[in-house]
N, C-alpha and C positions, 0 to 999 in steps of 0.2 A: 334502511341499514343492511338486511337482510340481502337483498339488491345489488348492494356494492361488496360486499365480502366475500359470494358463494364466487361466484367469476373466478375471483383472485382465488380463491382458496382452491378452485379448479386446478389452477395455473399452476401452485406453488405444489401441489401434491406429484405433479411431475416433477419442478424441482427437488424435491425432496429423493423421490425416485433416482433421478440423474446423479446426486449426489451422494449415495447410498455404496457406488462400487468405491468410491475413497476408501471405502474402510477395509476392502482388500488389498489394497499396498502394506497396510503394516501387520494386517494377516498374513501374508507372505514372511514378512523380515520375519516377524514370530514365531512361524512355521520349522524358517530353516537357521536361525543365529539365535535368538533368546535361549540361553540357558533356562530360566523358569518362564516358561512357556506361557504367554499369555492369550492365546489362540482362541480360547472362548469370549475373551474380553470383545475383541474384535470380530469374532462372528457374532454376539448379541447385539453390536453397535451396527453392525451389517443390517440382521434382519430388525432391530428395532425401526431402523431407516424405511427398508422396504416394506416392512406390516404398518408403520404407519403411514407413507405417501399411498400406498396402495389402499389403505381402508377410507381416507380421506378424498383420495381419486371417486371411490367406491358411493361414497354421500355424494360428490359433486359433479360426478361426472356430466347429469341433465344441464349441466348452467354456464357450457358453455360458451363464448363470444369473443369477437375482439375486443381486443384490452382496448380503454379510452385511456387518455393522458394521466388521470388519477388513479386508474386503478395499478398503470404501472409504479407509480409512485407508492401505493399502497405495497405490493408486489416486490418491490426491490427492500423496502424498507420489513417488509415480514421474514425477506429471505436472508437478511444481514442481523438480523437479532435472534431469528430460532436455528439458523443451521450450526451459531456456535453452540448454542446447548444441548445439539447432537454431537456433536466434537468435542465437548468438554466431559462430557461422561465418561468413555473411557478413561480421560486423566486422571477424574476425581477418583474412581475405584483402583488405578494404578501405583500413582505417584503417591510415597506414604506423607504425609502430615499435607494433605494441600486440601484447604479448603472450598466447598463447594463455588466458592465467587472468585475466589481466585483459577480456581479450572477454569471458568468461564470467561475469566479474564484473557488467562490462557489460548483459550479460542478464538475468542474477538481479535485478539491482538496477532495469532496467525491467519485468520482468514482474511483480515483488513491490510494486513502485509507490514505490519507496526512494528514487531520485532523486540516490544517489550515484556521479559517475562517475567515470572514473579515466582519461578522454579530453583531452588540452590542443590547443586551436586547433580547437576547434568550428567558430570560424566559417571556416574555412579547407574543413571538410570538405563533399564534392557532398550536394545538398539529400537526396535518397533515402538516405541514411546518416543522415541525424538525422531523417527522415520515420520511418524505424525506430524508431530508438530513443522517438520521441515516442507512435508509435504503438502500442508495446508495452506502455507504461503506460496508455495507455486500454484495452485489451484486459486487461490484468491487474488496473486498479485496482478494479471489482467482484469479480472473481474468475473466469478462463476455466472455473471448473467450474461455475461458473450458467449460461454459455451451454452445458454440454454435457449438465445435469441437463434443460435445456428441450428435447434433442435426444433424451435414451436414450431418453425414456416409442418417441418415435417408432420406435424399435428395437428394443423390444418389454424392454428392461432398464429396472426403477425405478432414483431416483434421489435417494430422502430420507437415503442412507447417505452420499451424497457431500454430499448439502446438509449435513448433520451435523458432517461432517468439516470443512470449507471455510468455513461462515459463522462471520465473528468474533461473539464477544462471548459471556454466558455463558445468554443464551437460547433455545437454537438450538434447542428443539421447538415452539417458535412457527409455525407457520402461522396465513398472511394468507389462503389458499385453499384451497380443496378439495384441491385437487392439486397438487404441490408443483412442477409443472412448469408452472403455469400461474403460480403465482409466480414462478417466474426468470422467465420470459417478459416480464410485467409489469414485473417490476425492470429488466430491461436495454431495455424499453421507455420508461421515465423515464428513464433512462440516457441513452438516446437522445436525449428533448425536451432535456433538458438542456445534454449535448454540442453538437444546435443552436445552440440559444439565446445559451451559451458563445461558441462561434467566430465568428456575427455579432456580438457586444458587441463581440467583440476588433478586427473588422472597422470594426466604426462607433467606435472608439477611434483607429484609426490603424494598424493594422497591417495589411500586406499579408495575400493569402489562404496562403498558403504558412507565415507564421508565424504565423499565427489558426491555423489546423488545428493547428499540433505544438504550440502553446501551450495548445490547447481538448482538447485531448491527454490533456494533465501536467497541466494546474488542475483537469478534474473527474476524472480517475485521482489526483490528489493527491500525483502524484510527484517534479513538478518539473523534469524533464526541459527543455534549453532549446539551442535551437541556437547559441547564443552563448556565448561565456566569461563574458561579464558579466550573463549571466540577463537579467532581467527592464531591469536597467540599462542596457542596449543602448539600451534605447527612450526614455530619461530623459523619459519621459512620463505625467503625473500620471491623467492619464483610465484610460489603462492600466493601472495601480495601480490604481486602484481599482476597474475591472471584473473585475480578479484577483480580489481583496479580497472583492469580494461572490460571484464563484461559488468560491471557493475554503472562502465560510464556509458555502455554499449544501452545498457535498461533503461537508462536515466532518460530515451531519445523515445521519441513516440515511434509506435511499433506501426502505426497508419504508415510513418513514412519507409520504413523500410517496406509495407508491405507493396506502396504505390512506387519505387525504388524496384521492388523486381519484378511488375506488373511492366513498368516501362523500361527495363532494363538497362538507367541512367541515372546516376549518382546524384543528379540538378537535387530530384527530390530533397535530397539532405543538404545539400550544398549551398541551394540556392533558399532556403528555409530561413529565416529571420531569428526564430526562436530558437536553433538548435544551433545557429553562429552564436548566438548570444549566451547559450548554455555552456558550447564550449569553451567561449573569451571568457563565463566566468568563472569556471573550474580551475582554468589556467591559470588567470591572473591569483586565483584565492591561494593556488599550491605554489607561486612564488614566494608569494609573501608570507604565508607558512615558514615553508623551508627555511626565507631568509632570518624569520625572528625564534624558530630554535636554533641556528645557527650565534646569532647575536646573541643568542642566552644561556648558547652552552651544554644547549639540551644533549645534541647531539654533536658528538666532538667532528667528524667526514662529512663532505657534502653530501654524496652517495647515498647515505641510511637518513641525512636530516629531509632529504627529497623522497625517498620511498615511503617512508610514515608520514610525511606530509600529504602526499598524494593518494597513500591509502585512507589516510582517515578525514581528508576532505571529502575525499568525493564519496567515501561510504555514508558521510553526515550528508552530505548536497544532494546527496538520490534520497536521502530518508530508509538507507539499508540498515546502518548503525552498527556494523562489523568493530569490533576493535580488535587491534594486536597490539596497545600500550595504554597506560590508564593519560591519557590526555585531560584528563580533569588536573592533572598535575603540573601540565603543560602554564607559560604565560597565559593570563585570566585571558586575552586578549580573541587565543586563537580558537577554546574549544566554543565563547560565547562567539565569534566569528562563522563556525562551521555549525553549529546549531541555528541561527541566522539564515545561512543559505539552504539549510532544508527547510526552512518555511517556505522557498518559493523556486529552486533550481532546476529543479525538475522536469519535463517537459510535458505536455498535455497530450496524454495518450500513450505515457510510457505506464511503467509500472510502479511509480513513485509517488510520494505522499506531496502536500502543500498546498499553496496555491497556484501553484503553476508559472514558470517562467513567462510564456505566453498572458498572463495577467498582469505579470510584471510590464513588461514590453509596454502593453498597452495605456497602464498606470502612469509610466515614465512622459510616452510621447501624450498624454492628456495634461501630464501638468507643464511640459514644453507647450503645449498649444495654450494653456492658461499666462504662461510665459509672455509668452507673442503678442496674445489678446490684450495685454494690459500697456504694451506698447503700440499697437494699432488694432484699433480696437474696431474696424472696418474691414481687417484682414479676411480672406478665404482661408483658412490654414486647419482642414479638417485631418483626422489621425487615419494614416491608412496600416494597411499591413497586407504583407505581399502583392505588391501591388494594387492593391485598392482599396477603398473606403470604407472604413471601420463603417458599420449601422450605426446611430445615435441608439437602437433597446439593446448593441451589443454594450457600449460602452454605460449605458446604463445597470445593467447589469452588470459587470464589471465591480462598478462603482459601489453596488447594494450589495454586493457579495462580499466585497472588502470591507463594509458598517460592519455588516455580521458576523463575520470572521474576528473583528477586532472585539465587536459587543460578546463573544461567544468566550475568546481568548479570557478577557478580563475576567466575563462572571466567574467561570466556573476556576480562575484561579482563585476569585476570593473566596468562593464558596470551600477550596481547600485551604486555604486560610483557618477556614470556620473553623476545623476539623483541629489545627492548631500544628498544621506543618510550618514549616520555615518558608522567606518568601523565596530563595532562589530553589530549593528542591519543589516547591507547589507550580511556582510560574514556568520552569523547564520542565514540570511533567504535565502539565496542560500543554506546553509547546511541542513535546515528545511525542504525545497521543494522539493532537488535534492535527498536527501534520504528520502525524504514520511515520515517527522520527526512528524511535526504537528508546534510547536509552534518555536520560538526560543528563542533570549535576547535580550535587546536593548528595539527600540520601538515594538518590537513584540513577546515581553515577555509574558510569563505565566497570568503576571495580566493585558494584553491589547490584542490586536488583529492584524490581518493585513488589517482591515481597515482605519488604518491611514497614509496605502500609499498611494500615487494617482495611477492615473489610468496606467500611466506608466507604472511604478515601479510593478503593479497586473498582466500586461501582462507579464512582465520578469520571475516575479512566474509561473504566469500560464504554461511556456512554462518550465522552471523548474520543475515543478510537472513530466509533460510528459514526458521527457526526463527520470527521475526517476524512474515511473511506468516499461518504454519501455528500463530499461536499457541502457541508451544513443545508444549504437551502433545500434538499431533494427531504431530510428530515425533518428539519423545521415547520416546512409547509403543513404536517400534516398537525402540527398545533396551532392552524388558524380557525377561526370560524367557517368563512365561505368557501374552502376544503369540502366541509362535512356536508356541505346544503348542497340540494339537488338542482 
């Protein structure tokens, strides 16, 4: 056992290290807009970071090696359950009346890119307390282990075991470069233009720099995160809707492709993409039929506003950002169970978005056209390809096991909030919220409340929810098998 932990715990005390200057961003805000200054908060959370990755480095450093396929599994799965309980510290001692599980909930839920929080009176709290939490979800919505894969090569450890582990969706021995370090790089280098781009629109919309940044945050981390109680509704500003709206559906597209996109200095990448045509037919068609049934219902009297909040609050639910600017729980039962729906799977694989992935979608659909085919000729050659060529039979197998799981995972743990004695549509949309990195759901943890009116129970079943979501269920499930553990 010894064997297999010191390695990783080598590994992770750089993590730990790398993710330590976080806590100077909202030392900053602190510094120069907090009225009551919480500056110590945030330099304890600092050096707590760096005294302990560095005394942990300090035990481990003799036991170095490259990581095998389990240890990054180990690795990624140690690095998504403790770096929130460095992140929730500060809230717990900030934020008055919030309980130690729910801070941590708090954290999970921004570093996993979820968007649901369990905070009331947002706007009440010092800017450097939601500079956090906004900024946690940019830091986590690609994934803090691509910024650490682009750092091991530099420390003499590979790092295609952790990519393996970490990147969603079911492609994951894809390389775009030679060196898979020079990929992250890249990727969180578009990341980057991007995240600009973002926070000046937001700026040249109307919003100050303070909530352009936490807002350019949570729209290209996809998590939703908003310094207001009223989200995005605060600013009841149509410009702003709709600069969400467009990078929000800009996240929703895998960042590989934009990265192989300006590698080759040719659009095909995106254009000629199977999954991200299909992402956008089905954004499109879902913001038609929006529009047209609060039109039919009266919701909203002009086309104009019935298509703007259609559009804003599809596609903030179909990326799993979870933005609102109107209680849509209000809305025909029809359309908010529709747009929770399509964050289970809209998303694309390798954006910054929760689910299963459009991309599994895809593959699901043409498996049961080919179950189709076979049962009319049942002689046929009729194998499932994509982008041109032939799916593997272990891709679509896996596929298949991933979706048992996903459904086996969905079920238990809403009836286990069942146990607890919630209602079934708030338990079953907040397992759907969590488990796909949704943000918000219905019920009592609708649009116009929060998820701090569960107890503390009920916050750990989330919590563990989140994770499971971020890690893809299978990357954490694995490690409660038996032949995991054996050498």
């Amino acid at each position: 056992m010894q064997s297999i932990w010191l390695p990783v715990l080598s590994v992770f005390s750089r993590v730990l290290l790398a993710f330590s200057p976080a806590f100077l961003v909202p030392l900053a805000w602190a510094w120069f807009h907090d009225t009551n200054h919480h500056v110590v908060t945030w330099a304890l959370g600092f050096a707590a970071a760096v005294l302990s990755g560095w005394g942990l480095w300090l035990m481990t450093r003799h036991h170095r090696r490259e990581l095998l396929p389990r240890d990054g599994f180990l690795l990624v799965n140690l690095v998504w359950v403790v770096l929130p309980a460095y992140a929730a510290a500060p809230l717990y001692y900030t934020v008055p009346d919030l309980s130690l599980s729910k801070a941590y909930f708090e954290a999970m839920s921004a570093l996993t890119a979820t968007g649901a929080t369990a905070i009331l009176g947002l706007d009440q709290l010092p800017v450097s307390i939601n500079v956090w939490r906004c900024f946690l979800q940019l830091v986590g919505g690609l994934g803090i282990m691509l910024l650490v894969v682009a750092i091991l090569p530099l420390l003499g450890l590979g790092g295609m075991q952790l990519y393996r582990a970490e990147t969603p969706g079911p492609m994951k021995d894809t390389k775009f470069t030679p060196r898979i370090a020079e990929t992250a790089r890249g990727l969180w280098g578009v990341y980057a233009v991007f995240s600009v781009a973002c926070m000046l629109s937001y700026r040249w919309a109307g919003m100050g720099w303070a909530d352009a940044f936490m807002h350019m945050c949570t729209t290209m981390g996809l998590g939703g995160f908003s310094p207001y109680d009223a989200s995005l509704g605060q600013f009841d500003s149509e410009r702003i809707e709709w600069v969400s709206t467009v990078f929000m559906t800009m996240a929703g597209i895998s960042f590989l492709r934009y990265f192989v996109m300006l590698r080759r200095r040719s659009l095909r990448p995106i254009t000629g993409d199977r999954e991200i045509r299909t992402y956008l037919a089905v954004l499109a068609a879902s913001i038609v039929l929006v529009t047209l049934l609060l039109l039919a219902n009266r919701v909203y009297a002009d086309f104009p506003t019935a298509l703007r909040m259609a559009a804003f609050h599809v596609v903030s639910l179909a990326t799993t950002t979870g933005y609102a600017s109107a209680d849509y729980a209000q809305w025909p039962v029809f359309a908010p169970v529709l747009m929770m729906f399509l964050g289970c799977f809209a998303s694309c694989a390798g954006s910054t978005g929760g689910g299963i992935k459009m991309v599994r979608m895809v593959l699901l659909v043409k498996q049961a056209r080919r179950e189709l085919v076979r049962i009319i000729h049942p002689r046929v050659v009729n194998p499932v390809t994509l982008a041109g060529g032939v799916v593997p039979p272990q891709v679509m197998n896996a596929v298949l096991g991933y979706m048992l799981i996903y459904g086996a995972a969905t079920v238990g743990l809403t009836m286990l909030l069942l146990l607890t004695g919630l209602d079934i549509v708030t338990a079953f949309s907040a397992v759907i919220a969590t488990v796909n990195n949704i943000g918000p759901g219905l019920g009592l943890v609708g649009p116009d409340s929060n998820f701090g009116v569960l107890n503390d129970g009920q916050i750990w079943v989330l919590s563990f929810a989140m994770l499971l979501g971020r890690l893809e269920l299978l990357t954490v499930l694995v490690l409660f098998t038996g032949p995991f553990w054996r050498k």
